[in-house]
C-alpha positions as CSV (number, residue, x, y, z in Angstrom):
1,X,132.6,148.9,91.6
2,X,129.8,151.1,93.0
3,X,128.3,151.6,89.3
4,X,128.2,147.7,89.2
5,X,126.4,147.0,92.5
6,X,123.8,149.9,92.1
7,X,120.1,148.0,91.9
8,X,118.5,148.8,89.0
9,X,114.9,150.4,89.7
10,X,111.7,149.9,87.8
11,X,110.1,146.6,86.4
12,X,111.8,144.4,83.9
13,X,109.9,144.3,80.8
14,X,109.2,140.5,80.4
15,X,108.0,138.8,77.3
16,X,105.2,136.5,79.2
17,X,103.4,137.9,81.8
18,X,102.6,136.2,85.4
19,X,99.0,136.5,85.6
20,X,97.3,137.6,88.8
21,X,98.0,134.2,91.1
22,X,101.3,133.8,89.9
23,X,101.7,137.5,90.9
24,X,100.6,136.7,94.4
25,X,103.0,133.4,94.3
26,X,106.0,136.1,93.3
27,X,105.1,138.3,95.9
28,X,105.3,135.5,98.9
29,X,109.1,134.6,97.1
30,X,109.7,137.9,97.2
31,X,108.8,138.1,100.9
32,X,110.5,134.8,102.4
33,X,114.1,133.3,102.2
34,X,112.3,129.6,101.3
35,X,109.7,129.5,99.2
36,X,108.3,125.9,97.8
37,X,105.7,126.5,94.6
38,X,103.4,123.4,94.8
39,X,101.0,122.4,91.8
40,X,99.9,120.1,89.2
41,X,101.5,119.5,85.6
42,X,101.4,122.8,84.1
43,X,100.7,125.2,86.8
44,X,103.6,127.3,85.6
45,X,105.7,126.7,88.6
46,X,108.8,126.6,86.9
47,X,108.0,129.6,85.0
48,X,107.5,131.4,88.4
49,X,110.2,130.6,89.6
50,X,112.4,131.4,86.3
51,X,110.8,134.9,86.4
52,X,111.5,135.7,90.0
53,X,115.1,134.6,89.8
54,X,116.0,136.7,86.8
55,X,114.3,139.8,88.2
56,X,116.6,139.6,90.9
57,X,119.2,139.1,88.9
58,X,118.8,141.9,86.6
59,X,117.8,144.2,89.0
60,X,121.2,143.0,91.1
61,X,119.6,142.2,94.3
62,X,121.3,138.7,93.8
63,X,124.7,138.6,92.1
64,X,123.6,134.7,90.3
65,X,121.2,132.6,90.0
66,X,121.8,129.1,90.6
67,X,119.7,126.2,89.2
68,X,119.9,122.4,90.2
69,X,117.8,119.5,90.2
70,X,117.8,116.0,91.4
71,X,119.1,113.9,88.1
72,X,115.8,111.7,88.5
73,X,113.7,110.8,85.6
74,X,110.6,109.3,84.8
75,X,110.9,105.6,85.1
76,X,113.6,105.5,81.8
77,X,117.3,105.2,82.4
78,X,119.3,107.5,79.7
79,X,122.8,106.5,80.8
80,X,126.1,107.7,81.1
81,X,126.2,111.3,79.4
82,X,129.6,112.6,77.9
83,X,130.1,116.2,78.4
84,X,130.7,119.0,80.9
85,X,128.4,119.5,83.9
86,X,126.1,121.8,81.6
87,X,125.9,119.5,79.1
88,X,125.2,116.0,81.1
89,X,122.2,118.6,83.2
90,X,121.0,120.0,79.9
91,X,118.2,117.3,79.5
92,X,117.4,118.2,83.7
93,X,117.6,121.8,82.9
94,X,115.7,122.1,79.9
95,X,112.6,123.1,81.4
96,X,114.0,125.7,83.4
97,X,116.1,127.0,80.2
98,X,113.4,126.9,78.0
99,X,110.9,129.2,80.3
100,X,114.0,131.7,81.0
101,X,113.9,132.1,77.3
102,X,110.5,132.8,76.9
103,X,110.8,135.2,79.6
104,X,113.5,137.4,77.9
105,X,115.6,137.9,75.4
106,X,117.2,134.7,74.2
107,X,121.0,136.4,73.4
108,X,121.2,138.4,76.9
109,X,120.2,134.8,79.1
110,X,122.8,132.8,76.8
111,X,125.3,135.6,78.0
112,X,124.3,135.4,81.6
113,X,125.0,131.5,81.4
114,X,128.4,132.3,79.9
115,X,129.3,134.7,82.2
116,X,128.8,132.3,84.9
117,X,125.7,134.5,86.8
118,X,123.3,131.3,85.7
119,X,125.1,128.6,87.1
120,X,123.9,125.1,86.8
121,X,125.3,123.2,89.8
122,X,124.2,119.3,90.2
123,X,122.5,118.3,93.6
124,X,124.9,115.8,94.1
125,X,127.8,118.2,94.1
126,X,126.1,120.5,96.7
127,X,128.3,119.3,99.1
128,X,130.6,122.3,100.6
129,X,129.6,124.7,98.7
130,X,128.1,128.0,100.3
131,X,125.3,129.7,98.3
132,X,125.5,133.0,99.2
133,X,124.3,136.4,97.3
134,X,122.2,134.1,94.5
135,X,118.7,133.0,93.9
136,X,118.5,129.1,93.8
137,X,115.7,127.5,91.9
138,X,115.2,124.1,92.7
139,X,113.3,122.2,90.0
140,X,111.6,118.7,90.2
141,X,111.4,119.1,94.4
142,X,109.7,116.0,94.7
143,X,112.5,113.7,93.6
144,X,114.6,114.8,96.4
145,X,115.4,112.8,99.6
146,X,115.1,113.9,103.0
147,X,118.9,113.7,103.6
148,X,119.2,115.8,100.3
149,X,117.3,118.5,101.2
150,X,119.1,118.5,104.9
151,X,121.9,118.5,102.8
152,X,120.6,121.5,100.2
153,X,119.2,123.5,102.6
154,X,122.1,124.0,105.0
155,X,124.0,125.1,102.3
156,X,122.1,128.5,102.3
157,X,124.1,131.7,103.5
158,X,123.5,135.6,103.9
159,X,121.9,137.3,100.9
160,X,119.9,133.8,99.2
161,X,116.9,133.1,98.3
162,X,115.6,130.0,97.6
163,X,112.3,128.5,95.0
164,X,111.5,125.2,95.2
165,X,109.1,123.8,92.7
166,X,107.4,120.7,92.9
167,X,104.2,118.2,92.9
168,X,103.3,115.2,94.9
169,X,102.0,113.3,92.2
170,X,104.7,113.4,90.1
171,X,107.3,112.2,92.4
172,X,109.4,109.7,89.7
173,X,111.8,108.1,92.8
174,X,111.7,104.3,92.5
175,X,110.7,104.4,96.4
176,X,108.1,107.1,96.5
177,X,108.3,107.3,100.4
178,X,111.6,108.3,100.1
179,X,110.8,111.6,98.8
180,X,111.2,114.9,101.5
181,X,109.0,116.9,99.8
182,X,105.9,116.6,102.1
183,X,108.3,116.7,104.9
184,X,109.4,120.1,104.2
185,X,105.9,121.5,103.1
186,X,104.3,119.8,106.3
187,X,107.0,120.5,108.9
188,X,108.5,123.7,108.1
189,X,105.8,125.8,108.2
190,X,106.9,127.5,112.0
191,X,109.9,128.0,110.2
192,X,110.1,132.0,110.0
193,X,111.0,132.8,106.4
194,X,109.6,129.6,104.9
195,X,106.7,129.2,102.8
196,X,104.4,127.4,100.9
197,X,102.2,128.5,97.9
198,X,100.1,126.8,95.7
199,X,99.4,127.7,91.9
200,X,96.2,125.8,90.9
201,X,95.3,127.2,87.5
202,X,96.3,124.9,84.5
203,X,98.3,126.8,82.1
204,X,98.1,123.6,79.4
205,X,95.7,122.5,77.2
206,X,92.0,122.0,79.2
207,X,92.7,118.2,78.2
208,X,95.7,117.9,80.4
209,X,93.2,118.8,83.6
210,X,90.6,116.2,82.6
211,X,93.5,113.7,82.1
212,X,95.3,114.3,85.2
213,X,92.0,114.5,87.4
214,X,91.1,111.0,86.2
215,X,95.1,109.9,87.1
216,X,94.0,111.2,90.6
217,X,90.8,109.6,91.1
218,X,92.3,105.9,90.2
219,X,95.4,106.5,92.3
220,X,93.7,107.6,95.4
């Protein structure tokens, strides 16, 4: 039992490298219990995020991570999905898969997830459960309610950290008012352990930028 809690010391060879602002962005997660990673389309929030968490987890300073996401999507219905909770999430999840196996080695995440220290856990079964010992990455932030995140939040316990990724302008709730994500960013900030960082560089093709600037400009 000891041999399995000793913390690994020493960096964890990645395959993609967090370049000097996303380094400061992992150093405030590192720092804080709450952390919420705001920027556009292609910031590389999620990939943050993704990074951070399985650093913990290899290094065992959390025993899991823990991934949810408000099942929200933008503007098209898909419908019932068959399958196990994995596989109904798997289209939610995707993004947050697909940067964990940039990150590392494809076979050694796949037997994370089997061995249940990657968890996918819906937000709407969040109810009663206690997150404790595990880094929780929250993707798609914006889509969540006020009375979700009440709900998320309290569910935190001794040993958690938790990254919240999201953007304003890509909130995809039919109500965009309903969305607690300002809240949180605006309100919290007294909060000790909380924090906010913002990633601004575009990680995309140049093109996405120009596009997304001209999105801002007629929206505003």
């Amino acid at each position: 039992m000891e041999a399995q809690k000793k913390r690994l010391k020493g960096q964890i060879k990645f395959n993609v490298q967090l370049n000097e602002e996303q380094k400061a962005a992992k150093q405030v997660i590192i720092q804080n219990k709450i952390t919420v990673i705001k920027g556009q389309a292609g910031s590389g929030k999620s990939l943050v995020a993704a990074q951070v968490a399985l650093d913990l987890l290899f290094k065992k300073e959390v025993q899991r991570i823990i991934l949810t996401r408000p099942a929200v999507t933008s503007g098209e219905d898909i419908g019932f999905l068959p399958g196990s909770k994995e596989e109904k999430l798997a289209p939610y999840t995707a993004a947050i898969y697909d940067n964990m196996y940039r990150l590392y080695n494809k076979e050694k995440i796949d037997k994370e997830l089997e061995e249940g220290r990657i968890e996918v856990i819906p937000l709407a079964f969040m109810r009663g459960r206690n997150l404790s010992d595990c880094c929780v990455v929250v993707d798609e932030s914006q889509n969540i309610t006020s009375h979700q995140f009440e709900l998320l939040l309290g569910r935190i316990c001794v040993g958690t950290k938790m990254i919240m990724c999201g953007d304003n302008a890509q909130i995809d709730l039919k109500n965009k008012k309903e969305s607690g994500f300002h809240f949180i960013c605006t309100n919290f900030k007294e909060v000790e352990g909380f924090e906010v960082v913002t990633l601004k560089t575009n990680h995309r093709d140049p093109i996405v930028e120009d596009i997304l600037n001209i999105y801002k400009q007629y929206s505003s």
